[in-house]
C-alpha positions as CSV (number, residue, x, y, z in Angstrom):
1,X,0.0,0.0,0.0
2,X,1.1,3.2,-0.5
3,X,0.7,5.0,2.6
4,X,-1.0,3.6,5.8
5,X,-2.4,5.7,8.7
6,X,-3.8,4.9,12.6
7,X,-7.1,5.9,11.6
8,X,-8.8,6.7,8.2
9,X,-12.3,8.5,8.3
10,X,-14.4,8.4,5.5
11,X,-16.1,11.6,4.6
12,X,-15.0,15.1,5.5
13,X,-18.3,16.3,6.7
14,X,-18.6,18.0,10.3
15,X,-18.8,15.0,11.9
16,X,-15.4,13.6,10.3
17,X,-13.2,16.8,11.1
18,X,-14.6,16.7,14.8
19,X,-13.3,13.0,15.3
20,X,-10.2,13.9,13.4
21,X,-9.7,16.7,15.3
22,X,-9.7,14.5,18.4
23,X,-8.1,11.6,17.0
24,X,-4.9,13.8,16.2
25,X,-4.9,15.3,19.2
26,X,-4.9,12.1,20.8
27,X,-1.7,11.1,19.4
28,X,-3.1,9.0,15.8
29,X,-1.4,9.9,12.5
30,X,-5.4,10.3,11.0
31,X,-6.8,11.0,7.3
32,X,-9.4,12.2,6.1
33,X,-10.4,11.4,2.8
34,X,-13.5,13.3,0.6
35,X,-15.0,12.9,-2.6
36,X,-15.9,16.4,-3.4
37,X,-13.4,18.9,-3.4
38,X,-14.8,20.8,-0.4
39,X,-15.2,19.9,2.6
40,X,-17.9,20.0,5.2
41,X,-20.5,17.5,3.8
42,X,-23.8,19.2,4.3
43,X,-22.1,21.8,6.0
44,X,-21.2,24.3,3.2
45,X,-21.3,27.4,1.4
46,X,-21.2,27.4,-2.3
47,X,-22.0,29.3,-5.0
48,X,-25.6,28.6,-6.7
49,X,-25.4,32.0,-9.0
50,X,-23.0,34.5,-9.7
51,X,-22.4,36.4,-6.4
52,X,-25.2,34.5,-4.6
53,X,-23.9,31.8,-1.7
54,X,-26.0,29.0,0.0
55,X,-26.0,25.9,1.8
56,X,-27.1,22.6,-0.5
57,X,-28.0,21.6,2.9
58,X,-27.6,22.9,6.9
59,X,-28.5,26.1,7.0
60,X,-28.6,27.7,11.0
61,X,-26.5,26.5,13.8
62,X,-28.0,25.3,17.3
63,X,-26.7,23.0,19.4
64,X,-22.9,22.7,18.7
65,X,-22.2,21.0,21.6
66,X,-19.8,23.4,23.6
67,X,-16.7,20.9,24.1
68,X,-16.3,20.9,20.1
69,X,-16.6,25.0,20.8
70,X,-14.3,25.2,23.1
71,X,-11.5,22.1,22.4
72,X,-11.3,23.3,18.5
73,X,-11.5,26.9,19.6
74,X,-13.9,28.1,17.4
75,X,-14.7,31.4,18.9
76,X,-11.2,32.0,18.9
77,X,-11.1,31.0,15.4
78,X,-13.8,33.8,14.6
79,X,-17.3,31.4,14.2
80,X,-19.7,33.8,15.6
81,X,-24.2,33.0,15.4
82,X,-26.4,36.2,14.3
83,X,-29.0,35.4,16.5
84,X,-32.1,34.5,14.6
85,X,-35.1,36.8,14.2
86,X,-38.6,35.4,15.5
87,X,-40.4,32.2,13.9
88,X,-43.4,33.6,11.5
89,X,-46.2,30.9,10.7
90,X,-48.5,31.9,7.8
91,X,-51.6,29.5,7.0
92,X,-53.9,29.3,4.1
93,X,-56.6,31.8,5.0
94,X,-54.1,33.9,5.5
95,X,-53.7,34.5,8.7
96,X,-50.2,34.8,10.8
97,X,-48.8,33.8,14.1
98,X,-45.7,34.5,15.5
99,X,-43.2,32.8,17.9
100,X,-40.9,35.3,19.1
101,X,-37.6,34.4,20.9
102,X,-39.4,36.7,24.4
103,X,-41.4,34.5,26.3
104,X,-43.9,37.1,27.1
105,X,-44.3,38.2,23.4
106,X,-45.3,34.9,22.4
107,X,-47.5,34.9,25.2
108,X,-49.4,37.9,24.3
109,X,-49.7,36.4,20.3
110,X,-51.1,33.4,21.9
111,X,-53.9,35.1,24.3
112,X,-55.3,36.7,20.8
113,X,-55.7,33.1,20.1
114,X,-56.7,31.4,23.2
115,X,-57.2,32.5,26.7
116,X,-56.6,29.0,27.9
117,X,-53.8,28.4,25.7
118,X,-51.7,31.6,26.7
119,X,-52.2,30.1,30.4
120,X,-51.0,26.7,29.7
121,X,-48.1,28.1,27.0
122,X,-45.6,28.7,30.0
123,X,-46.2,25.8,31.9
124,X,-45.9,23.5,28.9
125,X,-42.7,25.5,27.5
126,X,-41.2,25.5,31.0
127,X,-41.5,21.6,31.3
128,X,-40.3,20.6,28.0
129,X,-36.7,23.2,28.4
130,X,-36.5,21.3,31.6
131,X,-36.7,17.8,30.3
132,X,-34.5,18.7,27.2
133,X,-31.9,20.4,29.8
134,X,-32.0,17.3,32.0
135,X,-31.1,15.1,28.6
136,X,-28.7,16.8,26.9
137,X,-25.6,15.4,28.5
138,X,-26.7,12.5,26.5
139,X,-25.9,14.0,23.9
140,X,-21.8,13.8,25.1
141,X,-22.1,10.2,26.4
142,X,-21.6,6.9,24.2
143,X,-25.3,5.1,24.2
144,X,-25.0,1.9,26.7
145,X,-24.7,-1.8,25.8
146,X,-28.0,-3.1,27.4
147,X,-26.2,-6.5,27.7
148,X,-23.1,-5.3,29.6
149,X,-20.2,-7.0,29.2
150,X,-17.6,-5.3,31.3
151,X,-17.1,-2.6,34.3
152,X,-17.3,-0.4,31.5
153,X,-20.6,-1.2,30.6
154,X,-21.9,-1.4,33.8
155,X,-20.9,2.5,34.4
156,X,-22.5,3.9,31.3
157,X,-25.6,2.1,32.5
158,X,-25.4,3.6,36.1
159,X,-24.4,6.7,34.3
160,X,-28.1,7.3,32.3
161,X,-29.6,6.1,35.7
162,X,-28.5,9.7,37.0
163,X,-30.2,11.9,34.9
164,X,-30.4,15.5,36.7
165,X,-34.5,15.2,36.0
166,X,-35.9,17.8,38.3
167,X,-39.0,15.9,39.4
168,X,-40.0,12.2,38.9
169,X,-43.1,13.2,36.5
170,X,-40.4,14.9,34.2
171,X,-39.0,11.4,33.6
172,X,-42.3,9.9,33.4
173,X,-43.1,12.6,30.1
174,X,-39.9,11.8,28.8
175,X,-41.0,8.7,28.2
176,X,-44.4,9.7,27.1
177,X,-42.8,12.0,24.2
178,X,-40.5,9.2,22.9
179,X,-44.0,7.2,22.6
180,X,-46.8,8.8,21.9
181,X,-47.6,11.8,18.9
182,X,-46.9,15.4,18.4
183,X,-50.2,15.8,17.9
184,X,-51.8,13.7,21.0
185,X,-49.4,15.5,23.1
186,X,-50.3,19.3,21.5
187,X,-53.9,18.1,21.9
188,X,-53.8,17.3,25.6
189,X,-52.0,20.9,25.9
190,X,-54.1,23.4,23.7
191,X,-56.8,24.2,22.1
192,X,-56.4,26.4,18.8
193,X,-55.2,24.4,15.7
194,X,-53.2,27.5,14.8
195,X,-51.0,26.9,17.8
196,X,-50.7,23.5,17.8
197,X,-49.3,23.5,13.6
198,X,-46.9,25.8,14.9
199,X,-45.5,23.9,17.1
200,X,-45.9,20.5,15.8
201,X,-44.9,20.9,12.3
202,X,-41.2,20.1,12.8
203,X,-42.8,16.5,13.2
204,X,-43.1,16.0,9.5
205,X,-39.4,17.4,9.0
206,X,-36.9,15.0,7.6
207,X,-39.4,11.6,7.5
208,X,-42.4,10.5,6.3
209,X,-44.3,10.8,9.3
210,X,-47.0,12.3,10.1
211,X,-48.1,14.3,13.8
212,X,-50.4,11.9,14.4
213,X,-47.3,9.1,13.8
214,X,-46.5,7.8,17.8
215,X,-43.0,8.9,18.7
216,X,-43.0,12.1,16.9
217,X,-43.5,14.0,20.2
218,X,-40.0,13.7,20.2
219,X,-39.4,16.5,17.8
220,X,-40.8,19.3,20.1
221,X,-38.3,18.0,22.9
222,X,-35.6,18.2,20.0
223,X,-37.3,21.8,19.0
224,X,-37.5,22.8,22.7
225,X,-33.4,21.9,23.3
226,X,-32.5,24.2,20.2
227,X,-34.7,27.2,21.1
228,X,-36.9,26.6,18.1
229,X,-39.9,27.6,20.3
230,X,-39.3,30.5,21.8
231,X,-36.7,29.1,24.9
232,X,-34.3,26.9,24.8
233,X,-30.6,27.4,23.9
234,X,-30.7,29.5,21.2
235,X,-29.8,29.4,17.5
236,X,-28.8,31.2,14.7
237,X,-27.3,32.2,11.3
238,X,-23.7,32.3,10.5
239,X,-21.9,35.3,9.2
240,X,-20.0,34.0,5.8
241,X,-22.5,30.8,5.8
242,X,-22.5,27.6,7.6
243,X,-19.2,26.2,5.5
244,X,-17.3,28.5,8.0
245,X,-18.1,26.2,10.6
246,X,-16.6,23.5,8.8
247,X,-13.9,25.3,7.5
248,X,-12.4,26.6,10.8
249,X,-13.0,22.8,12.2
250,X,-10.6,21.3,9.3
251,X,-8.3,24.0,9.9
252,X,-8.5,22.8,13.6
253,X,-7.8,19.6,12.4
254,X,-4.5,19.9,10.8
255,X,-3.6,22.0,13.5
256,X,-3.6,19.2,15.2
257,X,-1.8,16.9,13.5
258,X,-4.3,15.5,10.2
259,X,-4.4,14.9,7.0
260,X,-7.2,16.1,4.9
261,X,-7.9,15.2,1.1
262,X,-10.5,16.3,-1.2
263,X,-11.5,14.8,-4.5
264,X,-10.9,11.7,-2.8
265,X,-14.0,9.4,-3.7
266,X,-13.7,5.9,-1.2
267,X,-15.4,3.3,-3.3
268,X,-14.5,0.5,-0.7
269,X,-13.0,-0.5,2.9
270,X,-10.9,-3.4,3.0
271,X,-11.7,-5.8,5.1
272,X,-9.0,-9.1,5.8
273,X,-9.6,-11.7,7.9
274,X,-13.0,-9.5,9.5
275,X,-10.8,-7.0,10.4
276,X,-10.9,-3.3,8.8
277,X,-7.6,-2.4,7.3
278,X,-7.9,0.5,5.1
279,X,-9.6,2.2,2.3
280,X,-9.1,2.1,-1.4
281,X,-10.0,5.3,-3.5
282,X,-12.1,5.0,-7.1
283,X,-8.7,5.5,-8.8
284,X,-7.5,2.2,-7.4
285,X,-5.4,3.7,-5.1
286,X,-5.1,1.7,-1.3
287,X,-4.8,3.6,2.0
288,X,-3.8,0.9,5.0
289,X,-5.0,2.1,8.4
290,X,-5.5,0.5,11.6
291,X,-9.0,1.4,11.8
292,X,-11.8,3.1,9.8
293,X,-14.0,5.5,10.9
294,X,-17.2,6.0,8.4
295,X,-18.6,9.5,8.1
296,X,-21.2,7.9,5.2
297,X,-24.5,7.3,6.8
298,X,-25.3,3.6,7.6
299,X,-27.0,2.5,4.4
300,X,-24.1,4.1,2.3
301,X,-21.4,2.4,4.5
302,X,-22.9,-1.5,4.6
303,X,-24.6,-1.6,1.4
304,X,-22.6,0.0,-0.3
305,X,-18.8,0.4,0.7
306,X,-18.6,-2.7,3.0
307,X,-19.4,-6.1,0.9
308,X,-22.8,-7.9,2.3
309,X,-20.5,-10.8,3.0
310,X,-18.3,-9.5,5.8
311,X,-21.4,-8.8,7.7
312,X,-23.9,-11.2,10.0
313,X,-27.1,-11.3,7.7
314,X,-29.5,-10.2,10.8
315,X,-26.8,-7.3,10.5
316,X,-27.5,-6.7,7.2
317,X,-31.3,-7.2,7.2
318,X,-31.7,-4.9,9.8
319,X,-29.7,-2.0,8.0
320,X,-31.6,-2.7,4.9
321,X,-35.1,-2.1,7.5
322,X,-33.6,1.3,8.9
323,X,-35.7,4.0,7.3
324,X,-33.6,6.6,5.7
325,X,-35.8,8.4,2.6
326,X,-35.6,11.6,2.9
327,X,-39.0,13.7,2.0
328,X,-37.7,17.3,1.5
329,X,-37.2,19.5,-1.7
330,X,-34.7,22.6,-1.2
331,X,-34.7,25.6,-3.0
332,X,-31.7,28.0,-3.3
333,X,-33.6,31.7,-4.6
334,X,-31.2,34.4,-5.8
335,X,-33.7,37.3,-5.6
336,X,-33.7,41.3,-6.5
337,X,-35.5,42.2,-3.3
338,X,-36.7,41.1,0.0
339,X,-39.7,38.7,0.1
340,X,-42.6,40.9,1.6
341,X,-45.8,40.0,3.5
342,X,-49.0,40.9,1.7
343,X,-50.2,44.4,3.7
344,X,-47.0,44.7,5.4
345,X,-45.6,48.1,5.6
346,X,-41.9,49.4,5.6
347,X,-39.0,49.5,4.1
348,X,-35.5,47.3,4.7
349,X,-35.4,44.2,7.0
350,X,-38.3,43.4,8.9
351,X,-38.1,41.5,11.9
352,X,-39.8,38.4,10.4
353,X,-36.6,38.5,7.5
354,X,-34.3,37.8,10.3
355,X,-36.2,34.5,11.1
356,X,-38.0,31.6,9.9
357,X,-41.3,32.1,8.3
358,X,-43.1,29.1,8.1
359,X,-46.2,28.8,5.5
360,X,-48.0,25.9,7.3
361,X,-51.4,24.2,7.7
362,X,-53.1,22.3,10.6
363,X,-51.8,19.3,11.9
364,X,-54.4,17.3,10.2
365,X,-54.0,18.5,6.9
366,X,-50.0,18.0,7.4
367,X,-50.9,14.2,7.9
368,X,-52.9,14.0,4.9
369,X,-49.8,15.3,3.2
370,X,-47.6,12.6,4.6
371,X,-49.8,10.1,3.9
372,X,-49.8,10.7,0.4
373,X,-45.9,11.2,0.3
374,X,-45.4,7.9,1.2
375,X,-47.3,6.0,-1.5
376,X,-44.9,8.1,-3.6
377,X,-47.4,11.4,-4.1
378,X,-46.1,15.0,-3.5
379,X,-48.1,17.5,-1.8
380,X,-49.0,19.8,-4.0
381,X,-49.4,22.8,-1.5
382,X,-47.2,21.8,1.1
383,X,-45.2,23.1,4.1
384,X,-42.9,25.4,3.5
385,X,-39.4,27.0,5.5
386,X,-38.1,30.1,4.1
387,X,-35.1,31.7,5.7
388,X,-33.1,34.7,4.5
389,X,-29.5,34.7,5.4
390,X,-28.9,37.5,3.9
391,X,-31.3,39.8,6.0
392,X,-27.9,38.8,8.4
393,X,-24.8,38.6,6.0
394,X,-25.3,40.5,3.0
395,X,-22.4,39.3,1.5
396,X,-23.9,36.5,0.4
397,X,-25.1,38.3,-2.3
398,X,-24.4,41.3,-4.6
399,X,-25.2,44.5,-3.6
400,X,-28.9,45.0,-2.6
401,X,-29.9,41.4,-3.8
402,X,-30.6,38.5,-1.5
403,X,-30.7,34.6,-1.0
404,X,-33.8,33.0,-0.1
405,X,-33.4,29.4,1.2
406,X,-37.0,27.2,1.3
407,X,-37.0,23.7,2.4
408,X,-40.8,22.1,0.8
409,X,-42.0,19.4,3.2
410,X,-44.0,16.1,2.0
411,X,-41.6,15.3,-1.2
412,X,-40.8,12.0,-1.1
413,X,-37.6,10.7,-2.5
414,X,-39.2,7.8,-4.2
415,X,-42.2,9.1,-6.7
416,X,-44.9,6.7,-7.6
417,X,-45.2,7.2,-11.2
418,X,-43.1,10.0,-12.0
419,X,-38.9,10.6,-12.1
420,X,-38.0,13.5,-10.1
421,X,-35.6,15.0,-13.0
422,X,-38.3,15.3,-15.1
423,X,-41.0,16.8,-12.3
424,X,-38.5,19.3,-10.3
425,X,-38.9,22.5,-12.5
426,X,-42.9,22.2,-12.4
427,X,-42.5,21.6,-8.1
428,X,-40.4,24.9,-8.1
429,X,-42.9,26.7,-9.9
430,X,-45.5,25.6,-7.9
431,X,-43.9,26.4,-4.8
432,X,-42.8,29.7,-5.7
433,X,-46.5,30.7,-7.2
434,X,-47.5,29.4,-3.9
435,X,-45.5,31.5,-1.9
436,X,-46.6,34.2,-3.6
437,X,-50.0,34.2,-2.6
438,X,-48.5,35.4,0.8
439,X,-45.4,37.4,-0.8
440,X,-46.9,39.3,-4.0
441,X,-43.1,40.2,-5.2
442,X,-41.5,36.7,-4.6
443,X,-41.8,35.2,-7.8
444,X,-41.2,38.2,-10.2
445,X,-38.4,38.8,-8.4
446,X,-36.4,35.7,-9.0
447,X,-32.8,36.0,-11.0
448,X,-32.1,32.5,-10.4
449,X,-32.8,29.6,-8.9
450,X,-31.1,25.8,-7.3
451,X,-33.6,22.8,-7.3
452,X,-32.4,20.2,-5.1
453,X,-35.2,17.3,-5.0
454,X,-34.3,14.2,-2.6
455,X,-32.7,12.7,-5.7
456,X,-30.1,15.7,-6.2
457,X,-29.2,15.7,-2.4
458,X,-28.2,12.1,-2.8
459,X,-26.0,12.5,-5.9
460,X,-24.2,15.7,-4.3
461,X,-24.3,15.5,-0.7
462,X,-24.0,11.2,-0.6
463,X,-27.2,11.5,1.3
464,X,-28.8,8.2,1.0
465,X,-32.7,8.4,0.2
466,X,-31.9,12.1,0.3
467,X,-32.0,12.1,3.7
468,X,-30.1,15.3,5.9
469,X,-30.0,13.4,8.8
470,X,-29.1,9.8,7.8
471,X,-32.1,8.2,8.7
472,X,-35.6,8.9,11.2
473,X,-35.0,10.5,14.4
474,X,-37.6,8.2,15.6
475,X,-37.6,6.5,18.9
476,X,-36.7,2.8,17.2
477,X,-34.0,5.1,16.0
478,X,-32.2,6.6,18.6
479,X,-29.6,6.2,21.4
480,X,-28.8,2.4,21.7
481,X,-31.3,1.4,19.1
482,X,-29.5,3.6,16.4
483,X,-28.6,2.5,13.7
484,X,-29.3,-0.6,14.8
485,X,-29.7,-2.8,17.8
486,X,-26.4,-3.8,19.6
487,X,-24.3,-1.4,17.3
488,X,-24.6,2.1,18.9
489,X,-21.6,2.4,20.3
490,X,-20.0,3.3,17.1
491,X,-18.7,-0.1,16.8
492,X,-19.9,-2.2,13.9
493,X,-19.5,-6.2,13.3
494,X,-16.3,-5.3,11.5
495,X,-13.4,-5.7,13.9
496,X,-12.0,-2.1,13.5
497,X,-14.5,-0.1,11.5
498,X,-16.6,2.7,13.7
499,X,-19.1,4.9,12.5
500,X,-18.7,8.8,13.5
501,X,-21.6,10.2,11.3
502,X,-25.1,11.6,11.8
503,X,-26.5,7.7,11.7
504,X,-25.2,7.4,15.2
505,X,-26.2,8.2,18.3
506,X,-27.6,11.6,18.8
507,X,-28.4,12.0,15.4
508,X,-28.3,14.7,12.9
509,X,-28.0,18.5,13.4
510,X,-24.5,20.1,13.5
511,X,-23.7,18.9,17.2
512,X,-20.2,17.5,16.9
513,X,-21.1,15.2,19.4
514,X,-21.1,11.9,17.0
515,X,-17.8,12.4,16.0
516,X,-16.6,13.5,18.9
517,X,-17.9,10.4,20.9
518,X,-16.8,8.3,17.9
519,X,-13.2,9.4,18.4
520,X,-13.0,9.1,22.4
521,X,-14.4,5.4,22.1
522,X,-11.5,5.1,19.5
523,X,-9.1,6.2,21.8
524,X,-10.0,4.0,24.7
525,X,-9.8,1.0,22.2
526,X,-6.3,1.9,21.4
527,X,-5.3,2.5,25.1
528,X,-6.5,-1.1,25.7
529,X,-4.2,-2.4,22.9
């Protein structure tokens, strides 16, 4: 071979650089190795249009776990969040609600809604930040082997059994919101449908499921950890676009001590004697390493890099069962002029620019949507997420222009009787004519334009099915049940090979955490040896 390495990490996306970050610090010589010639994944900035910058794919930061902050010294390095304006819903009749970022402002909007629902909005807000505060150091710990099989084990057990929940009925929802639906639990909470879509719609975000689908309560614990409604921990945009997270964390990489190449396409692992012992590139060329860790979600990794025979068939049937299709179209708008409210008044940025404005429907109209998405239908008038990064960096654009980034719910990556290269122009229009029911200048003021349906997003990004965050967030999906059961420790049945992507445990989102896990379970592997 013609180099060999301690470690090798497929993929240079966040999750990669975090690990090889660590794994460099720790004393490995480590590579990273991607096929595009960026890095970051689906954690960039690139040009879409002549002047005009976007994501393909994350698009606001949140919960960037704050060892990865601090250990890569990112402040230091200049990352800095514009904190994001307030969360505008706009529904059919046209009609608005807003979720501001104050408490008491979005308890005002609320009482012009419902008297009861204003009352119970702190109560409910306040126990959900509680529980999502109680469960974040999950988020930093390795998910337990439910069968220990050393001291080890046995203290990563006792370790989940001393979760800071405040009060015993905390625990007991927790539970409930891994089990039941978002809307079951918005029902047993409020009373005006308005409400209740604007907080459940993140349900149908990134799956085919619908609110009424049990376990998607889960989402508005996710939603209440990243600030999404109104407390929380805060989120934002990023000045210069999310690749400058990912930028500064390969620079803290090599700082460190690794290797990072682009245009580097892995289109196998070697595996001798069940043992993973390097890579070999689409050229031909072999990299020998000790170990490998795969940034590729799970599908990608044991379909498709890893032959079926070096794997346990249960193995292999149950990665073949984990439900990664994605079911979101993205739109990258290069536009003359802010996007403006029908009525609204005033010039320049409004305060609903500087958030999200979501153009939504009730909850039961949402699952109707789903529903048909998953015998292969697209909703035709479906959800909607438009966000204006340029309202906060306007170098993203030329002067006086702007980017307008919509994500369209309900577009399923596998189309019952249609291909989605032929279809994507007509969605686009659609969407945009929708949009500007609401926004009477949107669509005449569109220069140009990036379609990216669930099939682009696996071409570019490597995103199997599509999907951002390599597979459901649901509860048969998470912590020691994700990817699969008995391999959530980053370990695989491949003596050797690790996973560090979003397919692990906590799952997508631009935390840092899976890699960072990843690596220190490498590390105490190696100190073993």
């Amino acid at each position: 071979m013609a180099s060999s390495f301690d470690a090798v990490i497929v993929g240079g996306g966040h999750n990669g650089l975090v690990a090889a970050y660590y794994l460099a610090r720790g004393g490995l010589r480590t590579l990273v190795v991607e096929r595009r010639d960026i890095v970051g994944g689906a954690c960039v900035t690139e040009e879409f249009a002549p002047g005009f910058r976007a994501s393909p794919g994350a698009y606001v930061l949140s919960m960037l776990r704050e060892p990865v902050w601090a250990d890569l010294r990112l402040r230091e390095r200049g990352l800095r969040i514009a904190q994001a304006g307030p969360s505008l819903n706009v529904y059919p009749d046209g009609q608005t609600f807003t979720l501001h970022g104050e408490r008491h402002r979005t308890v005002e909007e609320i009482r012009s809604l419902s008297r009861a629902d204003a009352d119970a909005f702190v109560g409910y807000e306040e126990r959900l930040t509680g529980i999502a505060q109680s469960l974040m150091p999950v988020f930093d710990w390795a998910p337990p082997n439910l069968r220990p099989r050393s001291a080890h084990d046995l203290r990563a057990l006792a370790r989940y059994g001393r979760l800071g929940f405040r009060h015993r009925s905390d625990m007991v929802d927790a539970a409930y919101l891994f089990t039941t639906s978002a809307k079951r639990y918005l029902d047993e909470h409020f009373e005006n449908e308005m409400l209740k879509s604007a907080l459940g719609w993140e349900s149908i975000s990134n799956t085919l499921a619908g609110p009424s689908t049990p376990g998607t309560a889960y989402t508005l614990l996710h939603e209440a950890a990243s600030g999404g409604s109104g407390g929380g921990l805060g989120w934002g945009f990023v000045p210069g676009g999310m690749g400058v997270v990912t930028a500064l964390m390969a620079e803290a990489a090599r700082e460190a001590g690794a290797v990072i190449r682009t245009s580097a396409p892995v289109a196998r692992i070697a595996v001798r004697g069940g043992r993973a012992t390097g890579v070999v590139l689409e050229d031909g060329e072999e990299i020998g390493a000790s170990r490998v860790l795969s940034n590729a979600d799970p599908k990608r990794t044991f379909l498709s890099l890893v032959h079926e025979s070096e794997l346990p068939s249960d193995f292999v049937g149950a990665v073949r069962a984990y439900r990664c299709e994605g079911a979101s179209l993205k739109l990258n708008l290069a536009v003359a002029e802010l996007p403006r409210l029908r009525g609204s008044s005033g010039d320049g940025v409004q305060p609903y620019h500087r958030g999200l404005v979501q153009f939504t429907k009730p909850l039961a109209d949402l699952d109707r949507d789903q529903e048909a998405a998953r015998s292969g239908r697209p909703a035709e008038v479906a959800h909607a997420e438009l966000c204006i990064p340029t309202a906060h960096d306007p170098s993203l654009a030329p002067e006086g222009k702007h980017v307008l980034t919509i994500g369209v719910r309900s577009q399923p990556f596998a189309l019952h009787d249609a291909v989605w290269d032929d279809i994507k122009e007509q969605v686009a229009d659609r969407v945009i004519a929708g949009l500007g029911e609401s926004m009477p200048n949107l669509p005449g003021s569109v220069l140009h334009r990036e379609i990216l349906s669930p099939l682009d997003l696996e071409r570019r990004l490597a995103l199997t099915g599509g999907h951002h965050l390599h597979g459901d967030m649901s509860p048969d999906q998470l912590l020691f049940m994700r990817p699969v059961r008995g391999y959530a420790n980053y370990r695989t049945p491949i003596d050797g090979l690790y996973l560090c992507g979003a397919g692990t445990h906590p799952g997508g989102g631009v935390t840092g955490a899976n890699g960072r896990n990843c690596a220190r379970e490498v590390l105490r592997e190696v100190r073993k040896s």
